[in-house]
Every structure is written in structure tokens, then in C-alpha cells.
N, CA, C and O atoms as CSV, one atom per row, in Angstrom:
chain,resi,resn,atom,element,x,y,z
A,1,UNK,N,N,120.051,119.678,82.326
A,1,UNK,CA,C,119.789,118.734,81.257
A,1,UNK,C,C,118.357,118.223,81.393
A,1,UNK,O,O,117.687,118.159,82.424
A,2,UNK,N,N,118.003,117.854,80.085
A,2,UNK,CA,C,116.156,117.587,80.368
A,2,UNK,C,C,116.061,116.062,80.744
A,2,UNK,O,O,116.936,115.203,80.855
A,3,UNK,N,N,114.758,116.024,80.894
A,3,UNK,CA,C,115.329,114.134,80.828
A,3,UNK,C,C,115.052,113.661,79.632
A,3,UNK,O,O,115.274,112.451,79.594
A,4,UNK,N,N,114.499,114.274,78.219
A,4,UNK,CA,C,114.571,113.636,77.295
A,4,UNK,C,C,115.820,113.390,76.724
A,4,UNK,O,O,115.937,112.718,75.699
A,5,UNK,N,N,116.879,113.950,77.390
A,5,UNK,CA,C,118.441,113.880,77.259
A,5,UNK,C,C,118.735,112.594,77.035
A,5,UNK,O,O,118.912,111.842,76.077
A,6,UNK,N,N,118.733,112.549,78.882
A,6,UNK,CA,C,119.074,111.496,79.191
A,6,UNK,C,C,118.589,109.837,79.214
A,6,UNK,O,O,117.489,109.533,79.677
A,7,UNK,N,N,119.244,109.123,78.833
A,7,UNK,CA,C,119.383,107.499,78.213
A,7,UNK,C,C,119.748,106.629,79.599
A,7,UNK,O,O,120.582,105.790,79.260
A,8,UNK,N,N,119.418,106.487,81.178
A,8,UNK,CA,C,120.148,105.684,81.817
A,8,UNK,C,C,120.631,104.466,81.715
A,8,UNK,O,O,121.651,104.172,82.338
A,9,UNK,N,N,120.082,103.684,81.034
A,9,UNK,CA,C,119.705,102.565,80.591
A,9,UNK,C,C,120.752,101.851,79.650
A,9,UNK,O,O,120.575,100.675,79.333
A,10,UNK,N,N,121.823,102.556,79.215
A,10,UNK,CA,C,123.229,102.320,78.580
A,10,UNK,C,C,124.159,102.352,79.307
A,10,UNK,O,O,125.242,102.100,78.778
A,11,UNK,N,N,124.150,102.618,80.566
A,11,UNK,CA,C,124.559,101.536,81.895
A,11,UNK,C,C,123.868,100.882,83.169
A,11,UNK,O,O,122.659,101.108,83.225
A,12,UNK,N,N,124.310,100.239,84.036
A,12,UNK,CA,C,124.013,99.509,84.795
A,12,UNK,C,C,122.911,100.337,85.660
A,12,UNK,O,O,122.743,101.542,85.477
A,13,UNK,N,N,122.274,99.686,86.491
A,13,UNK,CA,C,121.458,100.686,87.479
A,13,UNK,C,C,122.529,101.415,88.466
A,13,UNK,O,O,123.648,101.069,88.847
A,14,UNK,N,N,121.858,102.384,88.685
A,14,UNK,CA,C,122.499,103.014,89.807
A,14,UNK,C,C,122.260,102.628,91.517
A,14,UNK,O,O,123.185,102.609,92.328
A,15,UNK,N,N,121.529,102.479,91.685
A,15,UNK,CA,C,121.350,102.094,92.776
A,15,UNK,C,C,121.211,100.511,93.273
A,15,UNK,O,O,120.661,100.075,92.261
A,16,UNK,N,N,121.327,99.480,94.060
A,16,UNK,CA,C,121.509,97.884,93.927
A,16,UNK,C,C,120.470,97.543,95.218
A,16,UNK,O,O,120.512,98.113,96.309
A,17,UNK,N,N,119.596,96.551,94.854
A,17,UNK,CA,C,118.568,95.624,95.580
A,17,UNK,C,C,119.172,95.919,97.057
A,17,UNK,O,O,120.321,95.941,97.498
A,18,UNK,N,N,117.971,96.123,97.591
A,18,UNK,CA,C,118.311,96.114,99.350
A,18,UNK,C,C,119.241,97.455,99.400
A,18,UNK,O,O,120.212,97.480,100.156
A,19,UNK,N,N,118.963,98.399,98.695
A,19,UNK,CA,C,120.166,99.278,99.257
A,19,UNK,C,C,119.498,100.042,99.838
A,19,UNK,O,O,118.310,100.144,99.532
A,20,UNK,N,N,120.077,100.847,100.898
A,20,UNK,CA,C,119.199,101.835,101.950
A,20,UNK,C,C,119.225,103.336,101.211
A,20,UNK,O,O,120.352,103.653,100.832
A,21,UNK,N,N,118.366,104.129,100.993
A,21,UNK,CA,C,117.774,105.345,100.549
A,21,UNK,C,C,117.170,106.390,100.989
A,21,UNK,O,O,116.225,106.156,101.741
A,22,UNK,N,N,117.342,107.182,100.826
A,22,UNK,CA,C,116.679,108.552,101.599
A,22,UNK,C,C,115.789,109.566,100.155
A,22,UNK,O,O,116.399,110.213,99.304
A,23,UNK,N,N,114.901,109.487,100.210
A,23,UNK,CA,C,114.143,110.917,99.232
A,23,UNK,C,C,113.986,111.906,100.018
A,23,UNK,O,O,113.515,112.334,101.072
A,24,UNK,N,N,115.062,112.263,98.294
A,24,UNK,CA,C,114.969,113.857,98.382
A,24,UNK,C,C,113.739,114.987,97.846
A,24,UNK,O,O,114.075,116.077,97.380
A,25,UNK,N,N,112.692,114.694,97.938
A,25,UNK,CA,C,111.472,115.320,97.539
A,25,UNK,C,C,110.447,114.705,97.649
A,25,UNK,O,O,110.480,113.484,97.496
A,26,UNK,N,N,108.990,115.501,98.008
A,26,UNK,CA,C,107.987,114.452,97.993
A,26,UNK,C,C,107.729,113.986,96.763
A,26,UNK,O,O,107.788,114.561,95.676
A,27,UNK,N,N,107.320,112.447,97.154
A,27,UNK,CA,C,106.396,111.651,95.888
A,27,UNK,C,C,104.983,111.819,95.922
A,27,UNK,O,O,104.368,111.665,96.977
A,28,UNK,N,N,104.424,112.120,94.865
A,28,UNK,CA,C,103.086,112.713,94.921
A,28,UNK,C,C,102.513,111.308,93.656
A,28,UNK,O,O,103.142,110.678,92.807
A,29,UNK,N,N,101.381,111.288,93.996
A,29,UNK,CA,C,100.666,109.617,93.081
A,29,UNK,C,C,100.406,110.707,91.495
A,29,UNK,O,O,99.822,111.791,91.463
A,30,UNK,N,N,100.867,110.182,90.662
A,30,UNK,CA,C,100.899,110.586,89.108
A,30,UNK,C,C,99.606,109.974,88.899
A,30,UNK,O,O,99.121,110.460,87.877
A,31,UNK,N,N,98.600,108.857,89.583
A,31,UNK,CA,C,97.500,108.087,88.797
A,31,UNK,C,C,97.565,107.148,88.812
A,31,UNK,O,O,96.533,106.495,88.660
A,32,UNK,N,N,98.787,106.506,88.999
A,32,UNK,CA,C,99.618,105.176,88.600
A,32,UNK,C,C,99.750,104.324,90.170
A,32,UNK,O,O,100.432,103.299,90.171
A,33,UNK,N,N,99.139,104.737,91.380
A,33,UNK,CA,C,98.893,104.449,92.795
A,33,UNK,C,C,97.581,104.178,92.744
A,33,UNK,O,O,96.882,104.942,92.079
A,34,UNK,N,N,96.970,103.060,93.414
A,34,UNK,CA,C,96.043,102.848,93.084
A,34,UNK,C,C,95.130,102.728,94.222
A,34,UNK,O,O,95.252,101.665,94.831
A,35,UNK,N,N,94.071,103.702,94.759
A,35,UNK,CA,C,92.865,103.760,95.821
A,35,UNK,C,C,93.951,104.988,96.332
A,35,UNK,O,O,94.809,104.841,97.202
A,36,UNK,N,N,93.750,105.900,95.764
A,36,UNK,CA,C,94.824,106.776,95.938
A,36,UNK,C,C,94.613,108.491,94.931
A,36,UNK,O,O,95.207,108.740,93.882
A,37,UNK,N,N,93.904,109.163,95.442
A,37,UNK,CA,C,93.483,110.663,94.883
A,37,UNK,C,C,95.332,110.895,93.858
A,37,UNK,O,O,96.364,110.458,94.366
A,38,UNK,N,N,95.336,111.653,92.412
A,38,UNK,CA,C,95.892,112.392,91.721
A,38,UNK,C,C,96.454,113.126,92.476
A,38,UNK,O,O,95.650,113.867,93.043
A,39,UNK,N,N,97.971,113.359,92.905
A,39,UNK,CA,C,98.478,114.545,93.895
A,39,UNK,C,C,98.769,114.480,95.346
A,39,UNK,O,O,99.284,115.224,96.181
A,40,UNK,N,N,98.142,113.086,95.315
A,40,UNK,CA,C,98.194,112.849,96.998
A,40,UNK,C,C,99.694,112.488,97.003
A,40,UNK,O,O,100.387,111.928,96.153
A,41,UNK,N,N,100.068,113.133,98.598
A,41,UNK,CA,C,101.557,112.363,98.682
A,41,UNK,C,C,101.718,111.313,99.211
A,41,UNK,O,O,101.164,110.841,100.203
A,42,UNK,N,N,102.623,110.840,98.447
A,42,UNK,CA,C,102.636,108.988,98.923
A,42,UNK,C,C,104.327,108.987,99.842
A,42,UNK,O,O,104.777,107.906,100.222
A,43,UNK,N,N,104.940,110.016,100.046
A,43,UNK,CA,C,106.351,109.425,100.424
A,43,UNK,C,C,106.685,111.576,100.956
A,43,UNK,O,O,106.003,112.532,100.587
A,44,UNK,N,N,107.805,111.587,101.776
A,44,UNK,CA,C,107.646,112.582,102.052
A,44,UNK,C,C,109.258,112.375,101.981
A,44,UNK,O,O,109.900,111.407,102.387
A,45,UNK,N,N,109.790,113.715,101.267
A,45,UNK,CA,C,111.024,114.209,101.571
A,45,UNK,C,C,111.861,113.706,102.912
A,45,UNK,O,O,111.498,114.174,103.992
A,46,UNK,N,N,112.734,112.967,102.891
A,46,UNK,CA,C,113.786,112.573,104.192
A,46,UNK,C,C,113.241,111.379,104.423
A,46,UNK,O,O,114.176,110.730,104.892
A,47,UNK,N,N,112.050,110.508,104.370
A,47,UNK,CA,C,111.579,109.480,104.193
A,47,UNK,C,C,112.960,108.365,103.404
A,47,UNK,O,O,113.619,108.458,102.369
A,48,UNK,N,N,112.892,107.100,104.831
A,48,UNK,CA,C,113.913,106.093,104.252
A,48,UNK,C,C,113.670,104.772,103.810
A,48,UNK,O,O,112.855,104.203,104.537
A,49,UNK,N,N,113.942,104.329,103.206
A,49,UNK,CA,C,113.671,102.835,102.566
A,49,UNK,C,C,114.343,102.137,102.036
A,49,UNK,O,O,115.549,102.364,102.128
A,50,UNK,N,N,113.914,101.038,101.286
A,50,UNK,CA,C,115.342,100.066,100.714
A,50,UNK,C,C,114.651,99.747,99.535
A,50,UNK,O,O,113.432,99.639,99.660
A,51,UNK,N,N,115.295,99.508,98.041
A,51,UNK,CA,C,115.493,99.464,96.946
A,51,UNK,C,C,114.675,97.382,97.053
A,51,UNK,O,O,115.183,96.330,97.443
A,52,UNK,N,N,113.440,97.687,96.542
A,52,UNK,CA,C,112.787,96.599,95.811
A,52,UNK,C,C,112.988,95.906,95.120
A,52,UNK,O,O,113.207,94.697,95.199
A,53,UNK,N,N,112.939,96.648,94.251
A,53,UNK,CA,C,112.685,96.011,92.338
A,53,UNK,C,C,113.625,96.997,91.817
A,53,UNK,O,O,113.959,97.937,92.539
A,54,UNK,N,N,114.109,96.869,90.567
A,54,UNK,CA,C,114.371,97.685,89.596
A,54,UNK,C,C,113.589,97.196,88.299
A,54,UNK,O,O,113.580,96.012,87.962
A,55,UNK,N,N,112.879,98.286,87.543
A,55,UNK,CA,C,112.100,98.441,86.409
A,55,UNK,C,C,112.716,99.667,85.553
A,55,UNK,O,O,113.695,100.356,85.839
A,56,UNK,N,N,111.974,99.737,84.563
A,56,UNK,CA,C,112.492,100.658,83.637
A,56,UNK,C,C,111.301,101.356,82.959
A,56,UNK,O,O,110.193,100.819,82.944
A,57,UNK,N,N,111.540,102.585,82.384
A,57,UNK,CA,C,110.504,103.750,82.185
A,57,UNK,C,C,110.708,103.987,80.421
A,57,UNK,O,O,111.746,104.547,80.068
A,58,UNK,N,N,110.073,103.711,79.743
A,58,UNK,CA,C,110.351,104.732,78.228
A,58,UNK,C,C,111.516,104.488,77.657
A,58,UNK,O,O,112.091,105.252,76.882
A,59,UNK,N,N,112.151,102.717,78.262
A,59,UNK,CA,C,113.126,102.661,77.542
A,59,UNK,C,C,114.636,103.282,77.503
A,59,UNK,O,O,115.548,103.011,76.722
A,60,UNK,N,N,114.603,104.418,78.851
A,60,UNK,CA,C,115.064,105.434,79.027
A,60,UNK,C,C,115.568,105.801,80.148
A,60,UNK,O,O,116.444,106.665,80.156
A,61,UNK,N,N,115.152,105.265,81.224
A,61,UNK,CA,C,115.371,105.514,82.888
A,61,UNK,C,C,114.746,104.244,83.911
A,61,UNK,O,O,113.647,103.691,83.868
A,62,UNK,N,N,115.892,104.032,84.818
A,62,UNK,CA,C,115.302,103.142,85.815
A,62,UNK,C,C,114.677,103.079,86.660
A,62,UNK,O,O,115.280,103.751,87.496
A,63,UNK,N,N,113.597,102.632,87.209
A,63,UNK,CA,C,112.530,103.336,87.938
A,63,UNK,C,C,112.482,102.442,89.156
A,63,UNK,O,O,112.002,101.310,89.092
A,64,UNK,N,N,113.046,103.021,90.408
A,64,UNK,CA,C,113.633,102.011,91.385
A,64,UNK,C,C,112.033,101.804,92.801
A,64,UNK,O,O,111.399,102.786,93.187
A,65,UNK,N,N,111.839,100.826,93.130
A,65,UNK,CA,C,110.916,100.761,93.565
A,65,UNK,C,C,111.108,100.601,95.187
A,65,UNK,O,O,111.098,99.461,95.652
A,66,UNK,N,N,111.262,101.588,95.942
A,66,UNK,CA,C,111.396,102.043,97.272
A,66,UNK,C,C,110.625,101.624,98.262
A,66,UNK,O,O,109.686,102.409,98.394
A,67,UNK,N,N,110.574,100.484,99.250
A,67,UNK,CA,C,109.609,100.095,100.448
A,67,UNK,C,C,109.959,101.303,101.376
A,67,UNK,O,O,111.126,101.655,101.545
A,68,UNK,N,N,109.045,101.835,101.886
A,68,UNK,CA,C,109.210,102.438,103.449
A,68,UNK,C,C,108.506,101.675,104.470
A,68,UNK,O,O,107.298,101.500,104.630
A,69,UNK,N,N,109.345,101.327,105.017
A,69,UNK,CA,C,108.801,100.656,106.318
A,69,UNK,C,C,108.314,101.270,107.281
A,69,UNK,O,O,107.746,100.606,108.147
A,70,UNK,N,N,108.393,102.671,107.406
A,70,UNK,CA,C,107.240,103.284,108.397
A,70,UNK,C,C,106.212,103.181,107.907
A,70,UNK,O,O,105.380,102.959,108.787
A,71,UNK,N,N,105.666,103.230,106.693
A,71,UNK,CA,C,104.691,103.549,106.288
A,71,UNK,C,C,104.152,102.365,105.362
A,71,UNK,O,O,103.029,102.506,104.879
A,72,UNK,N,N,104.855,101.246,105.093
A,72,UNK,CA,C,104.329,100.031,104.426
A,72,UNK,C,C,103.832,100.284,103.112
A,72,UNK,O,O,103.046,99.570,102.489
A,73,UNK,N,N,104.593,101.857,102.566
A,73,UNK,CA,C,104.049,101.787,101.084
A,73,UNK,C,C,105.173,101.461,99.749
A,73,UNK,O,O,106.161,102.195,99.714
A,74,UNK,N,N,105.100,100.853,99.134
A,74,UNK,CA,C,106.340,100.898,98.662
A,74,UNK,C,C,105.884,101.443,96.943
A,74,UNK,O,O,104.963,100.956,96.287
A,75,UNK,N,N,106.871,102.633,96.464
A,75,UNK,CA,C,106.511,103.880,95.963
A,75,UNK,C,C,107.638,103.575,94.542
A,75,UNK,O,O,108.326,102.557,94.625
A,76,UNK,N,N,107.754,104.231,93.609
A,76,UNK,CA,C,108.204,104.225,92.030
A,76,UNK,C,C,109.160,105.409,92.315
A,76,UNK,O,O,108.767,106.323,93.039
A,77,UNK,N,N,110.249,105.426,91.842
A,77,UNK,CA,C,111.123,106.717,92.250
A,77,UNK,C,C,112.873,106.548,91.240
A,77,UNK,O,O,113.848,105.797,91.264
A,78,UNK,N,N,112.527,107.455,90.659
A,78,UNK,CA,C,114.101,107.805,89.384
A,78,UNK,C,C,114.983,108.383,90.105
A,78,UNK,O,O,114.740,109.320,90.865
A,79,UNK,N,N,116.432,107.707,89.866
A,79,UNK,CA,C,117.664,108.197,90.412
A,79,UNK,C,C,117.499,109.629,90.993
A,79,UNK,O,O,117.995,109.632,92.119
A,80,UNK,N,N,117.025,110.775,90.684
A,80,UNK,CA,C,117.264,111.764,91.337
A,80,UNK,C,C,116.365,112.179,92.049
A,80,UNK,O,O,116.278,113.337,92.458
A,81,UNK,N,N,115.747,111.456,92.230
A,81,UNK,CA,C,114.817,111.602,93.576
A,81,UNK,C,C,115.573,110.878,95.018
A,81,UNK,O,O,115.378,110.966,96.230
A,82,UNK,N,N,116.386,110.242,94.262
A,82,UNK,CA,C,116.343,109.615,95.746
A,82,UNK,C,C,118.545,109.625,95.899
A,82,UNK,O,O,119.342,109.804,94.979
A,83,UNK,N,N,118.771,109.427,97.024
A,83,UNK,CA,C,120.080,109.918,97.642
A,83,UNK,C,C,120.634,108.204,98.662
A,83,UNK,O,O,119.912,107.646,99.489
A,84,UNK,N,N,121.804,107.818,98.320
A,84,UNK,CA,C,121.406,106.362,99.043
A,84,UNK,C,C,122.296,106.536,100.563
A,84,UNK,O,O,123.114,107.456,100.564
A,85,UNK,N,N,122.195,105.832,101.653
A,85,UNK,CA,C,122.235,105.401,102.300
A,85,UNK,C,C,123.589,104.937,102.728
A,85,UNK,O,O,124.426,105.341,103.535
A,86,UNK,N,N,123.507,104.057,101.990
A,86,UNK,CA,C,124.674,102.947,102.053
A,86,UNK,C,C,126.301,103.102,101.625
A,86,UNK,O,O,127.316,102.501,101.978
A,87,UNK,N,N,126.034,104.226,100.672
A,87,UNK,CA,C,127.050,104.560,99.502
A,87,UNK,C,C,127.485,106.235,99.563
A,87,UNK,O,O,126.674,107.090,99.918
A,88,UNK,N,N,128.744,106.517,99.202
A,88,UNK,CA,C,128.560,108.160,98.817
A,88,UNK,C,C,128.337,108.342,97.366
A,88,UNK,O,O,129.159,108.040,96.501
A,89,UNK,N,N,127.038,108.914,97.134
A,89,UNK,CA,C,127.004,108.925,96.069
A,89,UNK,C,C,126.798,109.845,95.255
A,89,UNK,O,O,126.167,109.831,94.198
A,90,UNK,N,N,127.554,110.965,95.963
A,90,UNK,CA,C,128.023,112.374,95.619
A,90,UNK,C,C,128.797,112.344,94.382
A,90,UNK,O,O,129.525,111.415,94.036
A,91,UNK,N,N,128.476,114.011,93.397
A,91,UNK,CA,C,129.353,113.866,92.411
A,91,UNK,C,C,130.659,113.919,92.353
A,91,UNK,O,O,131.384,114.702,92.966
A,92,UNK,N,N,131.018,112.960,91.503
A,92,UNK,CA,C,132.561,113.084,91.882
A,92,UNK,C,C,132.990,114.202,90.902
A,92,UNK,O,O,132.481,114.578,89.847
A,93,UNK,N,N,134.360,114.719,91.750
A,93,UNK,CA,C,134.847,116.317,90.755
A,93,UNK,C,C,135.327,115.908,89.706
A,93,UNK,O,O,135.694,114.736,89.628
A,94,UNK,N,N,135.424,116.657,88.792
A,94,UNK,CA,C,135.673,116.511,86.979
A,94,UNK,C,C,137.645,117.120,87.566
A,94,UNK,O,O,137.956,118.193,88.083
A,95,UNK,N,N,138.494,116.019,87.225
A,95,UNK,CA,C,140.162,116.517,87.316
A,95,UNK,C,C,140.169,118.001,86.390
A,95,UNK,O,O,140.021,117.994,85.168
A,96,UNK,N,N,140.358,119.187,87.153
A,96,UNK,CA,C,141.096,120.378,86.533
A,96,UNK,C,C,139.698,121.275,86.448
A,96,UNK,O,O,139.425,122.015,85.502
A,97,UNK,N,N,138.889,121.070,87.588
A,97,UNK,CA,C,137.535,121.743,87.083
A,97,UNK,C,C,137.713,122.493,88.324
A,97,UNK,O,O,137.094,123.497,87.972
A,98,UNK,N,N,138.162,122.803,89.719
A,98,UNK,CA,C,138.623,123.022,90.276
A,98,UNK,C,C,139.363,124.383,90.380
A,98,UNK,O,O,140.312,124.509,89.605
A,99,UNK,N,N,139.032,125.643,91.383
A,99,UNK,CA,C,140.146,126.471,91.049
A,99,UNK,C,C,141.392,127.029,91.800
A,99,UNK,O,O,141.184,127.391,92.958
A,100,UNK,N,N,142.162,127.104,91.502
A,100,UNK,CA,C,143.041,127.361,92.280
A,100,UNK,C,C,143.885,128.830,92.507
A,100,UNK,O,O,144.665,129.442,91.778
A,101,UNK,N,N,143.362,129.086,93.838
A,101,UNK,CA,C,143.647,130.239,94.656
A,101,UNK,C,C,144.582,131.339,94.243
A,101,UNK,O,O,144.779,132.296,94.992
């Protein structure tokens, strides 16, 4: 699905203040990091942190704002970048989607 699909924002956030997090991919600075080169990585895959702020993007997606405390940067990051901590927050199976043997 693209993300012009998707609408997060017609429910609650997904992820909750202070919650512990793991990214799943590097964060690289879009421009929007500031004293900070286009491309540079700001956050590295397996990198852990806890949920800041919540903001919002285009009306459209929540844009959760991640401290890392190794690194004292705290970075902009959409639900699927990041994997939490605290919670399983694995997909849950669709009843009858499943096959049987």
C-alpha cells in the first residue's frame, strides 16, 4: 500500500509518550535536521529510544519524535520505521486467513 493510501490520523496514535522503541532502518536527515549535510544518518537501524512528542505530517500520518540517549539526538520517525519496545506490536492474524494442513 502507498502512503498516499494511507490516512493514520482517523485513529489514535500508535505508539504512547515515553514508550520504548527500536528502528527498524536508518534515518537519514531529509533537510529538515539542522547543521546537518542532506543524507547524513542521524539514527541507525537497531538504535533505541523513547517516544517524545507526537506531531503530525500532511494531515495524514503521525510523526513520532524519538530521543536516543546514546546519542542525544532526538530524530522524526512514522510508525513503520520504528518497532516498540514495550508492547507486541506484531500483526495480529486476520480469523480464517490461516491454512490448514
Amino acid at each position: 500500500m502507498a502512503d498516499g493510501d494511507i490516512v493514520e490520523l482517523s485513529g489514535p496514535p500508535f505508539f504512547e509518550f515515553g514508550e520504548k522503541v527500536r528502528l527498524k532502518k536508518h534515518i537519514r536527515n531529509d533537510g529538515t535536521f539542522p547543521k546537518r549535510e542532506v543524507g547524513d544518518i542521524l539514527a541507525r537501524k537497531g538504535d533505541e529510544g523513547y517516544i517524545r512528542s507526537i506531531g503530525t505530517f500532511l494531515q495524514q500520518f503521525y510523526i513520532y519524535a524519538v530521543y536516543i540517549p546514546e546519542t542525544g539526538v532526538t530524530i522524526g520517525c512514522k510508525r513503520r520505521e520504528l518497532e516498540s519496545l514495550d508492547y507486541d506490536d506484531s500483526p495480529e492474524e486476520v480469523p480464517g486467513s490461516g491454512t490448514n494442513g
